[in-house]
C-alpha positions as CSV (number, residue, x, y, z in Angstrom):
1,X,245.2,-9.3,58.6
2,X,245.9,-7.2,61.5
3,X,243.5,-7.0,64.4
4,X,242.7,-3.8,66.6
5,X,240.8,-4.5,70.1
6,X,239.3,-1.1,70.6
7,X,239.2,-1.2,74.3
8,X,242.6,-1.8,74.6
9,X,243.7,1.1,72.1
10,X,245.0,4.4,73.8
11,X,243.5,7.9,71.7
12,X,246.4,7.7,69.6
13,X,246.5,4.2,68.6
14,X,242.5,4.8,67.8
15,X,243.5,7.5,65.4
16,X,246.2,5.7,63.7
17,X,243.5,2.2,63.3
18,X,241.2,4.8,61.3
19,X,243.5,6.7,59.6
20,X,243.4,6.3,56.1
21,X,246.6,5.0,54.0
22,X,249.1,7.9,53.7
23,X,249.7,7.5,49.9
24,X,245.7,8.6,49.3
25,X,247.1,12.3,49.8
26,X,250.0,11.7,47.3
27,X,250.0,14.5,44.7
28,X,251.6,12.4,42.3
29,X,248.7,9.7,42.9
30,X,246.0,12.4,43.0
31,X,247.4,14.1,40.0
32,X,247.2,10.7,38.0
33,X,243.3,10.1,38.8
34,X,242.5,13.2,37.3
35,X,244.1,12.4,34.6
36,X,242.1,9.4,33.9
37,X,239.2,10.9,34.8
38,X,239.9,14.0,32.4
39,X,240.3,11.6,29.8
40,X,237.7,9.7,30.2
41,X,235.3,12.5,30.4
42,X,237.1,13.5,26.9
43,X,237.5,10.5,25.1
44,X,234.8,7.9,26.3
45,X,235.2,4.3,26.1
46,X,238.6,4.4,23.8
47,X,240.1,5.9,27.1
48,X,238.5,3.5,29.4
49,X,240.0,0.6,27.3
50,X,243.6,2.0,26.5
51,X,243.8,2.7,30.7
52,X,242.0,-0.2,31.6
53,X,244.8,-2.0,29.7
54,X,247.8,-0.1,31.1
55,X,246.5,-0.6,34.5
56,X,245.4,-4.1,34.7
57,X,246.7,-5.8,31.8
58,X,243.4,-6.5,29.7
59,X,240.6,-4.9,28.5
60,X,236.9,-4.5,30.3
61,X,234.5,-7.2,29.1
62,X,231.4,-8.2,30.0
63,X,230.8,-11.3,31.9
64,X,228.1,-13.8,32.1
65,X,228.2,-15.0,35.7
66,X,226.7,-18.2,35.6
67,X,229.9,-20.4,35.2
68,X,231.6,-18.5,37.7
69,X,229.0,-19.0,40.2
70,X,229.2,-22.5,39.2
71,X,232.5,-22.8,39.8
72,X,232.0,-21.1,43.3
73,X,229.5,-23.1,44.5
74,X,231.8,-26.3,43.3
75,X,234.7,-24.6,45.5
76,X,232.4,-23.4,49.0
77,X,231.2,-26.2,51.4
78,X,228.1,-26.6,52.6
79,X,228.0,-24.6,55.6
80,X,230.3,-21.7,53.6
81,X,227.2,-22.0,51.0
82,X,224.6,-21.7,53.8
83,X,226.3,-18.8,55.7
84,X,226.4,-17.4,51.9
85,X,222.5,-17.3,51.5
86,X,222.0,-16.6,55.4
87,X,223.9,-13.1,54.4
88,X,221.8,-12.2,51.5
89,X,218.5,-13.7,53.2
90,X,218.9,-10.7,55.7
91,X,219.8,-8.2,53.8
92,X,216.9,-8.7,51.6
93,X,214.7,-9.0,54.1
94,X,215.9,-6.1,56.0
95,X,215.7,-3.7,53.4
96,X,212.5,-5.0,51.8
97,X,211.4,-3.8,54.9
98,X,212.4,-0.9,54.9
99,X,211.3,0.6,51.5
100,X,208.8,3.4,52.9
101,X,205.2,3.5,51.9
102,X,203.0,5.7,49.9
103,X,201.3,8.4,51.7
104,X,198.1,9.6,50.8
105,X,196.2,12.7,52.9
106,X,193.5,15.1,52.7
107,X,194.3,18.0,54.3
108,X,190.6,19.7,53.5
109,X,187.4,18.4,51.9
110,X,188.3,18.2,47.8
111,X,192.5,18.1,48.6
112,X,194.2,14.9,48.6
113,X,197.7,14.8,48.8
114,X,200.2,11.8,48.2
115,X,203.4,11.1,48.1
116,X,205.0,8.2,46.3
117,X,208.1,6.7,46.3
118,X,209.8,5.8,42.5
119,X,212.7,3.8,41.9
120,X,215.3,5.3,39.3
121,X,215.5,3.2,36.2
122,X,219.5,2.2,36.0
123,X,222.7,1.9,38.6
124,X,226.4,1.8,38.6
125,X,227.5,-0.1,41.3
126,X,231.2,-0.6,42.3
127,X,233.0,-4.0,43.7
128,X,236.4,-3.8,45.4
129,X,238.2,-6.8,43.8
130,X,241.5,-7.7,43.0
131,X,243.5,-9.9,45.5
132,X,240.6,-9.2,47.8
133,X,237.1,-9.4,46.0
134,X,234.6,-7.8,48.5
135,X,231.4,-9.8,47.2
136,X,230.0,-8.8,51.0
137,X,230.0,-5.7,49.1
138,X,227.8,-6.5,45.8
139,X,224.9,-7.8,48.3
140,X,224.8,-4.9,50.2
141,X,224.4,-2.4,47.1
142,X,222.6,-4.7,45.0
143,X,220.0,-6.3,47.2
144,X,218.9,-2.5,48.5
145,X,218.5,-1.8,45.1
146,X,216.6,-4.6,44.2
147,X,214.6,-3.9,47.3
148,X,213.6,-0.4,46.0
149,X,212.4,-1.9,42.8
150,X,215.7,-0.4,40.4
151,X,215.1,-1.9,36.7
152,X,219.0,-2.7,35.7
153,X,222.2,-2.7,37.7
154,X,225.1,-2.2,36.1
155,X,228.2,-3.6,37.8
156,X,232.2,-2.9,37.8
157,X,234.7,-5.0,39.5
158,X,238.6,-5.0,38.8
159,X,239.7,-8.2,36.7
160,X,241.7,-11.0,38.8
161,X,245.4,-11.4,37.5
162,X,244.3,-13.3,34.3
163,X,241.6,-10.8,33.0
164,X,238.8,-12.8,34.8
165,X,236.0,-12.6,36.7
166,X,236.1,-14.1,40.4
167,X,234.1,-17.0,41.4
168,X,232.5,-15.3,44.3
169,X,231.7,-12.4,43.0
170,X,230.0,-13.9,40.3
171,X,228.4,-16.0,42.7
172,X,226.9,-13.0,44.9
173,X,226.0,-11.1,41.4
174,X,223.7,-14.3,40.2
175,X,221.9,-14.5,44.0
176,X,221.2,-10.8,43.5
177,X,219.7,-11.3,39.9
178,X,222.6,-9.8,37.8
179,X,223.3,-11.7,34.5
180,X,226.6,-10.1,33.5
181,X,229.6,-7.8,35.4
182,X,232.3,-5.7,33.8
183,X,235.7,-6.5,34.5
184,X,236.7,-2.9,34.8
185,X,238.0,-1.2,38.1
186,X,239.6,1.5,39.2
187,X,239.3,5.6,38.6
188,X,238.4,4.3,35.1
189,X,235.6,2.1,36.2
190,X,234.0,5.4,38.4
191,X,234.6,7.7,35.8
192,X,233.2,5.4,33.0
193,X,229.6,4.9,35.6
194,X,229.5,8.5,36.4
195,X,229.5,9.6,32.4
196,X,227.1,7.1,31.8
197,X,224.8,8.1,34.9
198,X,225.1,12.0,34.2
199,X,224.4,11.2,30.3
200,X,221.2,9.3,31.7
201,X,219.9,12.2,34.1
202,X,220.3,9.4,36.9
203,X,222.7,11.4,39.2
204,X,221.1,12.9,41.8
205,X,224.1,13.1,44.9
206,X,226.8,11.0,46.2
207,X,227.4,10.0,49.5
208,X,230.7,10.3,50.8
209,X,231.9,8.0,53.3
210,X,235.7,8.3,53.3
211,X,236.9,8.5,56.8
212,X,239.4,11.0,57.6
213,X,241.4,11.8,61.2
214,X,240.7,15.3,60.7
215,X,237.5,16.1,59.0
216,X,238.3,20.0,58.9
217,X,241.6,18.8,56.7
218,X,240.1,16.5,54.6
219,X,242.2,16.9,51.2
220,X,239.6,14.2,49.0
221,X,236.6,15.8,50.2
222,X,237.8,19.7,49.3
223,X,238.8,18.0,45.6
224,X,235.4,16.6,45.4
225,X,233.6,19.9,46.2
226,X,235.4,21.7,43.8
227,X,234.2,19.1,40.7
228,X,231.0,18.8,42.0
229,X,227.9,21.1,43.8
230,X,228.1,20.5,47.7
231,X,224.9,20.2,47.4
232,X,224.8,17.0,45.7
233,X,227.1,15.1,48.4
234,X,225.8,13.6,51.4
235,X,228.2,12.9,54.5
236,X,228.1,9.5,55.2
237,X,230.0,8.8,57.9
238,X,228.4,9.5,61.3
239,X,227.4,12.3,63.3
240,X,230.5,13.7,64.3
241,X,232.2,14.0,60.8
242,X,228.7,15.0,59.4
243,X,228.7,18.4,61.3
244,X,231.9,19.5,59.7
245,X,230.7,18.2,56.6
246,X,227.8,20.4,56.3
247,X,228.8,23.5,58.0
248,X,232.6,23.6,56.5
249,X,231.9,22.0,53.2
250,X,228.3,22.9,52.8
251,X,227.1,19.3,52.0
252,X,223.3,18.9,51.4
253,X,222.7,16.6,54.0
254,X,224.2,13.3,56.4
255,X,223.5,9.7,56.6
256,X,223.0,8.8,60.3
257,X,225.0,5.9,61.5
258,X,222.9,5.8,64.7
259,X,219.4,6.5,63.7
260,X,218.3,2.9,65.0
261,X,220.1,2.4,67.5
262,X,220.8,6.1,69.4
263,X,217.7,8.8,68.0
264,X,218.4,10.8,70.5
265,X,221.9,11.5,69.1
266,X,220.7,12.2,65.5
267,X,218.7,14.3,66.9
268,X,220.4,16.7,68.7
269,X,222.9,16.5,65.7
270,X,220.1,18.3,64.1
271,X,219.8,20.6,66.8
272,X,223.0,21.6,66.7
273,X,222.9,22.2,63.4
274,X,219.2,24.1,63.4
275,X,221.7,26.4,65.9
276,X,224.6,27.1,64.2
277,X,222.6,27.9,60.9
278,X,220.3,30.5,63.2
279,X,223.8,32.2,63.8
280,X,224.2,30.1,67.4
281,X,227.4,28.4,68.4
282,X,226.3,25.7,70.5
């Protein structure tokens, strides 16, 4: 692992630290993902198999995670096992705190308006995996969801070299209530959620959050607007990118990375925008 110390970097150095692996931009690469994706869109779950087995060497199954999270607790110490549930303690708690409450008003004698909140019903989530299995990254998709009440999670994470499911992530999936994962990764494991999602009526935007050097130049993002209505993508990367995002790409809206911590920022994000969509350059 190679470590950055920020305040030492120069502008440059910054920009290189963030910059994105070169090969994302490959043609050849980019012209292969749409490929799978055409064919999965085409052909369903034969083609998820048949490129799930090209790619990495065995077909998606679904796995019961209870013997894998057996197996990881047998392999974590103590205090690795304690920092473990410390994690998903807090990120339970955080967002279970932060699910927003009903509203009910009445506006005039004889008018009472509410507004609820409602959980969708299903969700694909995605977990990096491979040589590096981000579990870090189940909790923080899963227990939000779980948070806001979400009946059934359906999970993807690439197979380990022998087909398998890793120990950890297993681990995380059984703290966050998930019975089974699919060993399926890859453009074939988005694709396969996506058609599933779309067939359910249970897409309703995507938040993008790929970070780019130059947002104005941002080759993934203009592929992604042409599949799919701006409209239905949400910048999720800060403020800064978020600008571009809606003005150049015509995004429906932003995530605020500093909403906590900086309002005032967000805010005049919002003024800026306000400005440039009443015809002012600010």
């Amino acid at each position: 692992m190679k470590m950055l110390r920020w305040n030492t970097l120069g502008p440059d150095e910054r920009a290189e630290g963030l910059a994105r692996p070169a090969g994302r931009g490959d043609p050849a690469l980019k012209a292969a993902v749409a490929e799978i994706i055409a064919s999965v869109e085409q052909r369903g779950w034969d083609a998820v198999v048949e490129i799930a087995v090209r790619i990495d060497g065995a077909e998606p199954r679904s796995v019961l995670v209870a013997k894998g999270a057996a197996q990881a607790r047998a392999m974590l110490s103590a205090e690795q096992l304690a920092a473990f549930e410390l994690a998903a303690s807090n990120i339970a708690a955080f967002h279970g705190a932060a699910v927003p409450a009903a509203i009910e008003s009445e506006p005039m004698p004889g008018l009472r308006v509410r507004k609820l909140w409602r959980a969708i019903d299903r969700v694909g989530l995605y977990v990096p995996g491979g040589a590096t299995p981000l579990f870090s990254t189940l909790m923080m998709l899963a227990l939000p969801a779980r948070a806001a009440g979400v009946g059934e999670l359906v999970v993807v994470t690439p197979p380990r070299a022998d087909g398998g499911l890793d120990p950890l992530i297993a681990l995380a999936a059984e703290r966050c209530g998930i019975e089974a994962v699919f060993t399926l990764g890859g453009a074939q494991a988005i694709a396969a959620l996506v058609a599933e999602l779309v067939k359910d009526g249970l897409v309703s935007w995507i938040k993008y959050a790929i970070v780019c050097t130059d947002p104005t130049k941002d080759a993934v993002l203009s592929e992604l607007v042409d599949r799919v209505d701006p409209q239905m993508i949400v910048s999720g990367i800060g403020e800064q990118p978020a600008l571009v995002h809606l003005d150049q790409f015509k995004m429906g809206g932003f995530t605020t990375g500093c909403g906590c911590l900086a309002p005032v920022l967000s805010q005049k994000v919002l003024a800026v925008k306000r400005s440039n969509a009443d015809g002012r350059k600010d």
